[in-house]
Structures are given as C-alpha cells and as structure tokens.
N, C-alpha and C positions, 0 to 999 in steps of 0.2 A: 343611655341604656348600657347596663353590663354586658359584654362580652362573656359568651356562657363557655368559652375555652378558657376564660382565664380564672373560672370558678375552682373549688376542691369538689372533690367530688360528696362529702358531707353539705358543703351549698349548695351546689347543683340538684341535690335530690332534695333539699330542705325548698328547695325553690319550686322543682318542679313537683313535690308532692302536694305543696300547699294551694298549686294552681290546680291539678289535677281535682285535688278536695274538692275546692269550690265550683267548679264546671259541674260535677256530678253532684254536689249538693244543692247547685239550681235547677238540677232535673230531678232529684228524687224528693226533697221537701216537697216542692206542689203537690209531685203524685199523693205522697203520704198526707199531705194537707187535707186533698180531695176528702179520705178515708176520714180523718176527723171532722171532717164538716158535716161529713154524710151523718156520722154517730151522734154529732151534734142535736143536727136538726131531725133526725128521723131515729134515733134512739133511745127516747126516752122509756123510763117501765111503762111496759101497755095496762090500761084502765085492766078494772078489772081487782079478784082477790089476787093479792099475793103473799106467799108467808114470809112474814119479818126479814128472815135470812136473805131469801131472792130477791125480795126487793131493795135492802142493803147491800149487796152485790150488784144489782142493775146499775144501780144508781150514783155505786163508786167507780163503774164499768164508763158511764156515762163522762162523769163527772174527769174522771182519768180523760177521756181523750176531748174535753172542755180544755183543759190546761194543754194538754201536746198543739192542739190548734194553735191557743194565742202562742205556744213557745216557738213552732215551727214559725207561724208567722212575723214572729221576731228575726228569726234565725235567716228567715228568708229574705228579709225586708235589712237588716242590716249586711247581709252577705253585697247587699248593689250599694252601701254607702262607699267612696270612695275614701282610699286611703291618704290619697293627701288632705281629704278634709283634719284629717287628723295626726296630717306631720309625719305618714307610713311610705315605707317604699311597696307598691303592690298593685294590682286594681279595687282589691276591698277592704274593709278595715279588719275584718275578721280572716281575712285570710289565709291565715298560717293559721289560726287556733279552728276552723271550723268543722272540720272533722274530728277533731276531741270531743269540743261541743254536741254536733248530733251523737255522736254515739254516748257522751254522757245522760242527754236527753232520753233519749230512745233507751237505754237501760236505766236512768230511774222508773223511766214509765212499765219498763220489761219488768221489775221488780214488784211496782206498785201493783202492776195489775197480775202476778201471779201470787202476791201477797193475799187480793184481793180473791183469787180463785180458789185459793184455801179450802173461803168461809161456802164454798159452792161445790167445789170437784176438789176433793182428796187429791192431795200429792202430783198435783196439774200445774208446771211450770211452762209451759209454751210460749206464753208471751214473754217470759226471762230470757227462754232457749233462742226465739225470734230474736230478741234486744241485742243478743250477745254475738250471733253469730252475723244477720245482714249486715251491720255495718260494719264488721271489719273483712268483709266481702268487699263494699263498696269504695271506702276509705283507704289510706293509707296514712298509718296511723302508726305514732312514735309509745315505745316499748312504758317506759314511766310512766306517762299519764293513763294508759290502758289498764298497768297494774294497778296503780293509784285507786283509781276509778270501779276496776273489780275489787280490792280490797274494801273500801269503803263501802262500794252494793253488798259484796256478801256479808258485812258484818252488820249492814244495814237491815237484812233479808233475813238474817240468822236471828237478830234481835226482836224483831217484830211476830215471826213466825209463831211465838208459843199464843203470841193473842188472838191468831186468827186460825192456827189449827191447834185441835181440841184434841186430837186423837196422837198419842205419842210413837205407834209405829208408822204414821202419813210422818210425822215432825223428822223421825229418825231417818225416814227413805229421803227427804225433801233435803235432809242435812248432807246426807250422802253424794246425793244428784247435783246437788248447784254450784259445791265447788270443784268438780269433776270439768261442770261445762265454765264456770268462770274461769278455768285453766285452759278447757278446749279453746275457747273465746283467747284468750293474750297468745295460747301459740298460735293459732289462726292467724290472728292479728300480727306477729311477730314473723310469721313466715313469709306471708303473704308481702310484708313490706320489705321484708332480708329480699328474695326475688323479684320485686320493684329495684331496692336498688344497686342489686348485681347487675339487672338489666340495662342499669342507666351507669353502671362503673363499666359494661361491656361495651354501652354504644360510647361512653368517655372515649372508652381505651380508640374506639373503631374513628372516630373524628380525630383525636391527637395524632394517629398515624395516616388518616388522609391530610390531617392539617399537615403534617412532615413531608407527605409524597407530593403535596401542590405545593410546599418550600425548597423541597429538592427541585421537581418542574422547573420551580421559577428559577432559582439557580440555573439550572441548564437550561431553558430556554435564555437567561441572561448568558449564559457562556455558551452559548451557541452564535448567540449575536457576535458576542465577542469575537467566538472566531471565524463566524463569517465576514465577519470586518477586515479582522487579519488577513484573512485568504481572499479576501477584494484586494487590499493593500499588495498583498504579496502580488499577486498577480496583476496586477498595476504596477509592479515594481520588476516583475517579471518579465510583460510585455515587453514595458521600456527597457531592460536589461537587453531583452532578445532585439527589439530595433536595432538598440547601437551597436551590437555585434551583428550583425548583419550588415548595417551601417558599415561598419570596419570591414568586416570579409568582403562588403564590397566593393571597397576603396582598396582593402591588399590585393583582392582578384584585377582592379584595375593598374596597381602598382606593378606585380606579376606579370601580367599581359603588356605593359610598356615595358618591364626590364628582359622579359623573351621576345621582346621586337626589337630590342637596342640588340639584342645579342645576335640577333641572325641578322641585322641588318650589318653588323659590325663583320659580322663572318664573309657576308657577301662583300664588303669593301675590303675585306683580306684577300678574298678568293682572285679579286683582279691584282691583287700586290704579290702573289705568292711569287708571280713568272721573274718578278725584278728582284723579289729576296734570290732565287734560286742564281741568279747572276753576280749575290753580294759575294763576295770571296769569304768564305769561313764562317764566318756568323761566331756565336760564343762559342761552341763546344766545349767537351767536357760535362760535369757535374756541378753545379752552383754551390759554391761556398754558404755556409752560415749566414745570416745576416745581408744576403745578395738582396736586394731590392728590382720588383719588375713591374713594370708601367708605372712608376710613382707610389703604386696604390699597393702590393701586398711584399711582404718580407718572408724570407725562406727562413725556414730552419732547422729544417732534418727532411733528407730522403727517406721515403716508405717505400717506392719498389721500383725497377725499371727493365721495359721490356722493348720491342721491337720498335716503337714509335717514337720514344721519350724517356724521359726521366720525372716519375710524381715524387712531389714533395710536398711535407708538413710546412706552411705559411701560416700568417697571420695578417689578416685582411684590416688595414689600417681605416679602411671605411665604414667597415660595419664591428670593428673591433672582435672581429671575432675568428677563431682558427677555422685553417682552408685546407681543402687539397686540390695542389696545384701541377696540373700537367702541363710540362715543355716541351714543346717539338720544334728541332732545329733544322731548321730552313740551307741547310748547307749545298746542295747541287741541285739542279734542275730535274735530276732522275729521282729525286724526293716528292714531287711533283703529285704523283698520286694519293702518296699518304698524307699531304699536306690536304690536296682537296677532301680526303675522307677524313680524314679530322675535323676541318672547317664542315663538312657535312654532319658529323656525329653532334657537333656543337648547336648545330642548326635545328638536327633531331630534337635532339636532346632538351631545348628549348622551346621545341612546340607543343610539348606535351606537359599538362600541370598533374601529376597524380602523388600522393606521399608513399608510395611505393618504387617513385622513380629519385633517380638521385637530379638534382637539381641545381641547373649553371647558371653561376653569378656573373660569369662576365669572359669574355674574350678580344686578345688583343696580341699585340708586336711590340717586344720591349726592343731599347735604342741598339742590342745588340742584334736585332735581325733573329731574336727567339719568338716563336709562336708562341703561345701559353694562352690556359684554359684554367679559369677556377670554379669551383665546385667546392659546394656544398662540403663539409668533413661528418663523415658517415663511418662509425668504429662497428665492426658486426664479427659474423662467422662466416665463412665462405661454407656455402653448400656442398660442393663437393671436395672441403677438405671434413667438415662434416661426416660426410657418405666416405670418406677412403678407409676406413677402417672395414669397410663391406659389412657391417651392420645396418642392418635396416632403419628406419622412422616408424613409431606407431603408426597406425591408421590415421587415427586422429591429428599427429600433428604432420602427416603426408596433405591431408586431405587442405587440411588450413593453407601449410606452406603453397600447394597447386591453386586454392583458391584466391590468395590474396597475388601470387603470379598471375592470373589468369585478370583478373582486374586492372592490375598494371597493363598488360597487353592488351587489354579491351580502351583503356583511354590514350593508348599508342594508337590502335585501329582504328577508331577517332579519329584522330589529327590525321589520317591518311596514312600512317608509318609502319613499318612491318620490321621488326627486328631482326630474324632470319638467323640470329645466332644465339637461340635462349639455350643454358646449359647451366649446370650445378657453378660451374667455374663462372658466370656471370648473374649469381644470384648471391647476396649478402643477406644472412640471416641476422637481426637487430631484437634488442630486450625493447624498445621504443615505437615509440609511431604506428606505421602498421604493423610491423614486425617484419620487414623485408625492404629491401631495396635491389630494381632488376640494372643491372651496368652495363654497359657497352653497347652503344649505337653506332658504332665504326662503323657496320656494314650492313648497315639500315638503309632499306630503302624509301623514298617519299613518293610515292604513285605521282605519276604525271610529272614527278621534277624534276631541272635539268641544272647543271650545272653548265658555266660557260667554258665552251667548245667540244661540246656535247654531252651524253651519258658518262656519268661518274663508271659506273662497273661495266667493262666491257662486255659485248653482246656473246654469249655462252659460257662466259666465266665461270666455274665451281665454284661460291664462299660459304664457307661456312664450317662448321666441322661436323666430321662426317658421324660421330656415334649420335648426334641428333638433329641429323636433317631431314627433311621430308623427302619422301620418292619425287616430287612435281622440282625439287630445288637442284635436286641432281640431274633430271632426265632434263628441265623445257627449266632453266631458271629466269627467264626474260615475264616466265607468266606464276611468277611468286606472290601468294597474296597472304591475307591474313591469316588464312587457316593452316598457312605453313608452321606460324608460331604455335595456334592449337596442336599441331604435331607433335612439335619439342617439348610443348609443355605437357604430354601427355606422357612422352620418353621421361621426363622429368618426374614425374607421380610414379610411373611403375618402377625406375630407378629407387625413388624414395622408399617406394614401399616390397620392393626385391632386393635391392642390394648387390642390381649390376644392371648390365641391359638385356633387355629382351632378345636378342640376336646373338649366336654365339659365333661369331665370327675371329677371324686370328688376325687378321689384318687391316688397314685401311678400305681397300679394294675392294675385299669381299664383305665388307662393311657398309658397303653403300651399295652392292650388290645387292644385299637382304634389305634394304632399305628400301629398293625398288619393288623386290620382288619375293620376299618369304616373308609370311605372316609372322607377327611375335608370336612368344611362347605362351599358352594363356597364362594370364595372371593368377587366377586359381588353383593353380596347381604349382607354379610356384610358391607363392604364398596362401597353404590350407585358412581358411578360416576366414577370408575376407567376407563381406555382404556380398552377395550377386549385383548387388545393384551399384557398386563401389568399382566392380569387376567390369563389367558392362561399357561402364563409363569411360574408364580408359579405354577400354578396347575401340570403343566406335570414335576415340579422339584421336587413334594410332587408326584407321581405318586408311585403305592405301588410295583411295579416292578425297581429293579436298572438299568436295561438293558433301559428303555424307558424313564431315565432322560439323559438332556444333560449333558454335563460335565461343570467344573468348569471354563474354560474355554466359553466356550459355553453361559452359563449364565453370564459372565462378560461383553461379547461384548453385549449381546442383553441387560442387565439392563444399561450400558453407552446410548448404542442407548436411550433406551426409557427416560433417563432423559435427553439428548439434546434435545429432542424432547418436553421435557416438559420446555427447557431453564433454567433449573436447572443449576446452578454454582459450580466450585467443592467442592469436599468435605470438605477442610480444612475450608475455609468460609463459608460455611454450618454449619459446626459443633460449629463457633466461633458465632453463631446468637443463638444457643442452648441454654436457661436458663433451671440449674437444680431444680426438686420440693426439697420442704424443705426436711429436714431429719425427717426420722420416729424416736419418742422418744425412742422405742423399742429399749433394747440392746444398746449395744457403738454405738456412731452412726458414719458413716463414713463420711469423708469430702467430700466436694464437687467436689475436684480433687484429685485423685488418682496415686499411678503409676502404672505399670501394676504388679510388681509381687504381689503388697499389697493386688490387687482386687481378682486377680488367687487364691489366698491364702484364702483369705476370702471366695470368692466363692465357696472353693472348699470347704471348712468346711460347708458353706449350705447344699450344692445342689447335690456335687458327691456321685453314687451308690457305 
C-alpha cells in the first residue's frame, strides 16, 4: 500500500476523488436505478385515445429511462468488478473514470429527454437542468472531460432541436437557456472540485506538519534519552567522584588528627625537657644564618620578624617540600621557663583545633643546639589592624564577612575546649585564599580543665591579655574566663572594623579597662549613621557587660553571614584581594605590606601584650 504522505498532492486528490466517486456511485445508481425500474415497469402510455404527438413522447419518455436502467446497471454492476482482475491498482475497475461516466450518462439522458419534451412542453428543459447540475453536486469531477462532455451535449441538443421544436421563438429561448446552464454545470463542477481539493491540499499541509511535530517528538524524545543516559552516567560518575573524595577527606582528617597528636604529644615530652634545656649553658643564640638547618628536617632562609619570644623565619620544609614559617625560642636560663611552657602550650592549642581559618602546625621539636622551634604552615595575608591604622573604616559588608568568618574560627576553637582570650586586629591575618582569614596566637590560650606539669600554666589572678579588647569578666575574675570572652573581642573587633577606633574613649591603659568593666560603648549608630538596626543590635548585645547575655561564637557567625548576604557582599577572599594597604609609618622598622602570620603575632605581641 502507498503511503499517502509520500503522495503529491495532484495524486493524492486524483486518488482520493476516484474513491470518493465510487462509494457515492454505489449509493446513488441504485437509488436512481429504483426510479428506472419503476418507469419501466409501470410507465407505459395508458390504454386509451392518445394524439400522435403524446404518445410519441410517452413512449420516448418510456423508452429513455429502458436504456438508463440497463446503463445504470452496467455502471453499477462493473463499479464491484475488481481491479486486479484487470491488471489496475484500486478496488474497481472503473474506478477513476466513474464519475465522468455517470454524469456522461445522466446528461445524455438529460438531453434526450428535454429533446424529447420539445415535441410536448415548449422550451421545457428540466431534465437537461437535473442532468447537469446533480451530478456535479454529487461527484468530483476533472475540468476536461466536463467540458468535453457539455461541448459535445450542446452541440448535440443544438442539432437536434430544430426537428423536434417547430416553433422558432421556443428554438431561440431553448438556444439561449442551455448553454447558459452547460456553463452553470462546468463551473459548478469546477468549483466544487477546486474546494475538494484545497480541502485536501489544507488537510496535506495539516499531516506534513503533524508528520514534522511527531519527527521532532521523536527526536527529542530520542535526545531526551540521550541525556537522561548522560545524566545517569554523570551522576554515577559523580557519586563515585564524591565517594573517593570523601574517601580522601577521610583518610587526610585521619592523617590530621595523627599529625595534631604527634604534635602535642611531642610538646608534652618537651614540656619535661624544658627544666634540663634551662640548665644547658647558652644554647644557640643570636639570629640563624641562611641555610641553618633545624631538626634535620627544615632549612632557614630569611628572617620575617622578631619579637618577645623568638625569632620567625622563612624555611623550607625538606619534607613536604614546601616553604615554612618557622618560629625559634631559645631555651637559655631557667627564668625562660614560663615562656617556654606557654609556647609548648600555644603549639598544643594550636594543634587541637582543625578549622582553615586557623593557621596550622606541622610539627614541633629541639634542634641539637638546645633551640625550641615550631613550624607552621606559611600564610602571606594583611594584618587587620595595619589595615584599620589608617582609621578608615570597613564597609559594612566586608566588616560583617571578616567578624563572621572570626567568629567560626573561635567557634571550632570553643569546641576543642580552647578560649583564645587575646582576639585583636593585631592577631587577625586577612588572605585573597581559603577562607579569607587566618586567627594567630594561641600563647595565652587557655585549655579548660588543662594543666600543665607542676601546676596551672597562668598564674591564679594574673591580667593577660590586652586591654583595648578584653572582656570585663578577664579583667575583674580571670580564673572564670570562658568562651564568651572571645565573643566580647570579637564584637570590639566589628565595631572597630566598622567605626574606625574603639568604643571607649579613654587616654590610657587603666582607664581603659576601667570602661571595660564599667561604661557602656558608644552606641554604634550614631557613630556610624546608616547602619541596619539589626547589624547595630548585634554588636551591641556581643559587647554586653554580662557573658551569660552574649550569643556564642557560633551564633554570631550565622547572623553576621546572614547580614552581609543581605547586604550582597561577596566572600571574603575577594574582599580582602580589593584591600589596598596605607603606606607604612616611618616610625621604627617598618613592616611590609604582606606579612605571614607568625612574623605579625610576633611583632604584635612585642607591642601590644600585657
């Protein structure tokens, strides 16, 4: 069977009009058959006188639909012959020509019998007018053989006419009227099938583009497979991705946690050698040369700062190949005694805590000159409050980031039990990397419940800390210092960042801790117009002079994130990398403009610690 999409549209209509033909030419031949059978048998002239004329009309009347019977029944009876008997492609043999046929039929008979009606009724063509117009009502009928066909009837009808009408103005009207309707009859016929087959070039067009829209379908339902396959694959390739790094993260959390156990346990088996270094005579002193090598394992090569405890230096850590910074404390009298334990304690801190805002020690140990030494991580940043000296402020947004991502730091210090006690600009490194911060110095960090051998490390009412950001509870009761002291600092820290001094205008140390205890800060809103209330707020109740009524470190991290999304603030690392530093002050060596972190902690601490 032909595929009726891959037709033209000239076949497609030659196709379906020849079927159409036939379907309704096996419903109206019988009917019209009936009508000839009837005249047949039951029309004969009735008995009786008739004059000549009317009985020569009955009888041609008769006679006329004698022949349409046996024709129709021809017509009818080879319309069911099938067309392979005859070598055709179709159901009939006549199939394509049978609607020419009836309507040829049917109009010679329209002819004869208005020929016929002449000789009876003057200028009486009905059965022409019938002939011509039902069947191209019923049919769908090709333009040539129509005209063909009236051409041939009227010249037929024209010819005949003078013998059966007598009278020349019936001949003249009859001449007038029949090619009038032989014309009405071919456009009829020609309209009729012009709207057949627009209707079937319309439904063409309406199947080629449903046929287009179920090949596009298929297309995308095939490329939909496609890439639901893909995106199976992927994400099987994904999954397994995310295993083995998980995998990994949890073999480096495992590596981590043994190399901060090697370290504090190494601290600890220093902490009982310290008593016997403090009896060696001299130890190295001085500054290490270039190219010094200590414990085997890292090589100096340039000093970056030195302050009260040490000398740090730029190394390169022959084990991990990679550069260091390396702090030395030199073990030389027994009255060093303290700062060695608080060292050996900073390392220990330092050690218990995994967070990428904290800086991070590789290792601690005693080279063969009787040198302590600590390596760390090498961390190149800004120091915060060389940042802040120019007493220009931080946007909101990158205040809010920099206290947020502090404020995390000291929430996975709070964790391990550990309270820093000494957060300050001067111990804060601002990095274009990682999180975009790093918090330094755990010297005078305390570890709840931990003791060091031959008792507490910081004697019982000792002051540490410095005083433009210590809490009221570290100055008045320091023995009952807890985590929310750090929330304190870091809160001095935000409003610093975002004022551009401290909250407390005091002249001196003294009266510096005085206000610490005992006068409210200034409110932040009115120093700085235009902040949110809700940004305003937040410090305030962080600096609150009760530790019970600050949140935790925790607590202030999520809300200072919240309020710099809200300000559309970007993270910190490109934050920090938008940062230009003020010139350096001529005062003193001056330090560079990037730092690492133990060089600052070092430096800082020679300022600023009580």
């Amino acid at each position: 069977m032909t595929d009726p999409t891959s037709l033209t549209l000239d076949q497609r209509f030659a196709s379906e009009s020849a079927e159409i033909n036939l379907r309704r030419a096996r419903v109206m031949i019988p009917l019209v058959l009936v009508v000839h059978l009837a005249v047949v048998l039951f029309g004969r002239a009735p008995a009786g006188e008739l004059a000549p004329a009317e009985r020569a009309w009955w009888e041609l009347l008769w006679q006329s639909h004698a022949v349409m019977a046996v024709v129709s029944s021809c017509l009818l009876a080879a319309s069911f012959v099938p067309a392979r008997a005859l070598g055709l492609r179709g159901r009939s043999a006549i199939e394509g020509v049978i609607g020419e046929l009836t309507y040829a039929a049917y109009l010679a008979m329209g002819i004869a019998s208005s020929l016929n009606d002449q000789r009876q009724f003057a200028s009486n063509i009905n059965a022409y007018v019938i002939a011509v117009l039902v069947p191209a009502l019923v049919f769908r009928l090709r333009l040539v053989p129509v005209v063909a066909l009236h051409v041939v009837g009227l010249l037929a009808f024209l010819a005949f006419l003078p013998a059966v009408q007598p009278s020349e103005a019936a001949r003249l009207s009859v001449t007038v009227i029949v090619p009038i309707m032989a014309l009405l009859g071919i456009g009829l016929a020609y309209g009729l099938t012009a709207l057949a087959r627009k209707e079937v070039d319309n439904r063409m067009t309406l199947e080629a583009q449903r046929a287009e829209i179920e090949r596009n379908n298929t297309e995308l339902e095939a490329k939909k497979g496609e890439l639901e396959s893909l995106n199976a694959s992927l994400e099987r390739r994904v999954a397994e991705q995310v295993k083995e790094i998980v995998a990994h993260a949890a073999e480096l959390d495992v590596l981590n946690a043994q190399l901060m156990e090697r370290v504090q346990e190494r601290s600890r088996e220093l902490s009982s050698a310290l008593a016997r270094l403090a009896r060696t005579t001299g130890g190295g002193g001085g500054v290490l040369a270039p190219g010094a090598r200590l414990g085997g394992r890292v090589t100096i090569e340039s000093v970056l700062g030195q302050g009260g405890m040490g000398v740090v230096y730029r190394g390169h850590d022959t084990l991990t190949d990679r550069p260091v910074a390396v702090k030395v404390v030199q073990a030389a009298s027994a009255s060093e005694l303290d700062n060695l334990q608080r060292f050996l304690q900073e390392a220990r801190a330092a050690a218990s805590v995994q967070h990428p805002a904290i800086v991070k020690t590789l290792h601690i140990d005693v080279s063969d000159d009787g040198e302590l030494f600590q390596i760390q991580e090498l961390v190149v940043g800004k120091a915060l409050d060389r940042v802040l000296s120019s007493g220009q402020p931080l946007t909101p947004g990158l205040a809010c980031r920099v206290g947020a991502v502090l404020c995390q730091a000291l929430a996975a210090a709070h964790a391990a039990r550990i309270v820093h006690r000494d957060v300050k600009p001067a111990n804060i490194l601002l990095t274009d990397t990682g999180a975009g911060l790093k918090l330094l110095d755990f010297g005078i960090s305390k570890m709840r419940e931990a003791r060091v051998e031959g008792g507490t490390l910081t004697q019982e009412g000792l002051v540490v800390g410095t005083p433009a950001f210590m809490s009221p509870e570290q100055i008045t009761a320091p023995a009952t210092v807890g985590d929310r002291t750090d929330v304190y600092a870091a809160g001095l820290v935000v409003y610093h960042a975002l004022a551009g001094r401290s909250p407390f205008a005091a002249t001196s140390a003294s009266l510096l801790l005085v206000a610490q205890v005992a006068v409210d800060p200034e409110p932040l809103g009115g120093v700085v117009p235009g902040l949110s209330p809700e940004l305003v707020a937040l410090v305030h109740r962080a600096l609150d002079k009760s530790a019970e009524a600050r949140p935790s470190a925790e607590e202030l991290a999520t809300a200072l994130h919240a309020l710099a999304d809200a300000m559309d603030a970007g993270p910190l690392p490109s934050l920090v990398a938008a940062i230009e530093l003020p010139a350096a002050k001529p005062e003193g060596s001056p330090r560079p403009a990037e730092i690492s972190a133990l060089a600052t902690r070092e430096q800082g601490r020679a300022r600023e610690a009580i």
